[in-house]
C-alpha positions in Angstrom: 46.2 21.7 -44.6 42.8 22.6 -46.1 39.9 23.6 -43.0 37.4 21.7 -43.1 34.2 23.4 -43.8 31.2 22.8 -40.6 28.7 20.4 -41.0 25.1 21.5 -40.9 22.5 19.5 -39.4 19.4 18.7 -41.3 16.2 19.7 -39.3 14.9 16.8 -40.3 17.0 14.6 -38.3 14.9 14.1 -35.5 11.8 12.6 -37.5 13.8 9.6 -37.5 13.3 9.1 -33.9 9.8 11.6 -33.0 7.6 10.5 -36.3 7.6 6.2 -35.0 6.7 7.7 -31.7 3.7 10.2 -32.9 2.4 7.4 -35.0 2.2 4.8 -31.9 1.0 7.4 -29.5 -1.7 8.2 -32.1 -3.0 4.7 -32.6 -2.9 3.8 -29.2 -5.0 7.3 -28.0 -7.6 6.2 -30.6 -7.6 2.5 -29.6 -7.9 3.2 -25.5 -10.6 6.8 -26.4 -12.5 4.0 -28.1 -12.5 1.6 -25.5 -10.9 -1.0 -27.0 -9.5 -4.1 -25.7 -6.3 -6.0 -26.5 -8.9 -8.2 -28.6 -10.0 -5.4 -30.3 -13.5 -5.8 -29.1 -15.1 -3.1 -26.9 -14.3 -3.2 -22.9 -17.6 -3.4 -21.3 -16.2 -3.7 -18.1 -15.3 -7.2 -17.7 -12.1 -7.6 -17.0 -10.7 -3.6 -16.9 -11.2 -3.8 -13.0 -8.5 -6.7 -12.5 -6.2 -4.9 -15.0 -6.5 -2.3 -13.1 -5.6 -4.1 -10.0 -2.7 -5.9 -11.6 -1.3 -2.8 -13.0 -1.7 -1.2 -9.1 -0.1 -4.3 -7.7 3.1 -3.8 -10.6 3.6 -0.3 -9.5 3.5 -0.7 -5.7 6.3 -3.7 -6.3 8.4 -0.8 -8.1 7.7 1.8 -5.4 6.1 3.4 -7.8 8.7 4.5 -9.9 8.5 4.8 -13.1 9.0 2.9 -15.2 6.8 2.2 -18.4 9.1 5.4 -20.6 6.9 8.4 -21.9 4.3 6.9 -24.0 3.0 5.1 -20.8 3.4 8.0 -18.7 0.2 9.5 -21.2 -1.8 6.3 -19.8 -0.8 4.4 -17.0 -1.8 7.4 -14.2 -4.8 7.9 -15.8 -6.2 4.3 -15.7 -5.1 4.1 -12.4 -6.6 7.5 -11.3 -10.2 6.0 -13.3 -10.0 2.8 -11.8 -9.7 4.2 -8.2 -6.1 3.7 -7.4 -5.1 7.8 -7.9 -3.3 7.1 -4.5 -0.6 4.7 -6.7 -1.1 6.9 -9.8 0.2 10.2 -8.5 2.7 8.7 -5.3 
């Protein structure tokens, strides 16, 4: 019975998987630095307080676990922090 020779695995197998992720976190870094909105126009402030709040509200109804994976995990403690709700965004 021949042995079977060990398969090597490429380096490049886990581009599949990291490069989708890079590419989102990049575009969404660059869209929420420049302020945008899910319109695409700027957020001068109008309705980012009652996101805010909503996005509070959602994580107290979790207790506060979790559970947006790890690109939110960049972003959602961060808005909260900003918005004033650093007691929900670190708990």
């Amino acid at each position: 019975m021949p042995t079977r020779k060990p398969q090597t695995k490429s380096p490049w197998r886990h581009l599949v998987w990291i490069l989708p992720l890079l590419v989102v976190d990049f575009f969404l870094s660059r869209s929420l630095s420049a302020g945008c909105a899910r319109s695409g126009a700027p957020d001068k402030g109008g309705d980012a307080p009652a996101v805010a709040a909503r996005l509070a509200q959602l994580v107290r109804a979790n207790a506060h676990k979790a559970d947006f994976g790890i690109l939110g995990a960049k972003y959602i403690p961060r808005a909260l922090a900003d918005h004033g709700y650093a007691a929900d965004a670190f708990a």
